[in-house]
C-alpha positions, 0 to 999 in steps of 0.5 A: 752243542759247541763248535769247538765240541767236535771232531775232524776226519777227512769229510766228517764232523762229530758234534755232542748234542748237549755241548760237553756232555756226551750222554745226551748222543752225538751228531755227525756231519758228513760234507759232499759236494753237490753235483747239482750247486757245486757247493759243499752240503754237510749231510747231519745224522744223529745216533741212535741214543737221541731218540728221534723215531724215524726210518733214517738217522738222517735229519737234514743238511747244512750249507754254509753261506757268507759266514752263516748256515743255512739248515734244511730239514729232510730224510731224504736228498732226493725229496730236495729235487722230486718234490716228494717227502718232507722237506723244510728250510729253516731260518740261517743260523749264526753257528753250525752248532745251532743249525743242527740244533734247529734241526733237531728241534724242528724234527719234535715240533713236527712229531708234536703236530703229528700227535696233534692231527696236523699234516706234516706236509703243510707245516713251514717254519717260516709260518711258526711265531717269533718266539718258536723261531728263536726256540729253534735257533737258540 
C-alpha cells in the first residue's frame, strides 16, 4: 500500500491494500475531527474482499502527529472513552500506508491468539517481540 496509491474526496482516502494491486481490496479512510482533542482522526475501514471476519469493517484509526501516524486498533470509537471493547495502540508509523498496514496486520495477530485460547483483552502490542513489531510496521 502506496501513498501515492489513493484517492481524495472531500474527507475520504481510498488506499489498496497491496500498493498498485487492487484484488487484494482496498482501505478507506474517512477524517473528523474529534470533539473531545480537536484533532482530526482518520476513521480506516476496509472492504469486504480483505477478509477480516468482524461485526464492522472498522479496524481502527489514525492520527497524524509531528509528521508520523499514531494507529490505533478499534471497532468501535466509543470503546476509546468507556473502557470497554478491544482497543489497542500500536507503535507510530513513518508512512500512513504502513499505519493501516499495522492495523490490518495487528486485527490477524489477535484472531490468531484467539484460536490460540488467549484473551484478547490482555494482549498489548507494546508486550509483542522486536521482530513482531517491526512485522506490523513494515
Amino acid at each position: 500500500m502506496s501513498d501515492t496509491t489513493n484517492t481524495h474526496t472531500t474527507a475520504v482516502v481510498t488506499l489498496w491494500v497491496n500498493g498498485r494491486d487492487s484484488r487484494d481490496g482496498m482501505a478507506t479512510l474517512t477524517q473528523i475531527v474529534d470533539a473531545t482533542g480537536g484533532h482530526t482522526v482518520h476513521i480506516v475501514t476496509i472492504d469486504e474482499r480483505y477478509g477480516i471476519r468482524q461485526p464492522a469493517s472498522i479496524i481502527g484509526g489514525l492520527v497524524r502527529i509531528r509528521g508520523r501516524w499514531s494507529p490505533t486498533a478499534y471497532r468501535d470509537r466509543a470503546h476509546l472513552l468507556d473502557g470497554e471493547g478491544l482497543v489497542y495502540f500500536l507503535p507510530i508509523a513513518t508512512s500512513r500506508a504502513r499505519a493501516v498496514r499495522a492495523l490490518l496486520r495487528w486485527w490477524f495477530v489477535v484472531a490468531r491468539r484467539v484460536r490460540d485460547c488467549a484473551d484478547p483483552r490482555h494482549l498489548d502490542p507494546c508486550q509483542e517481540t522486536a521482530a513482531s513489531r517491526r512485522w506490523l510496521l513494515a
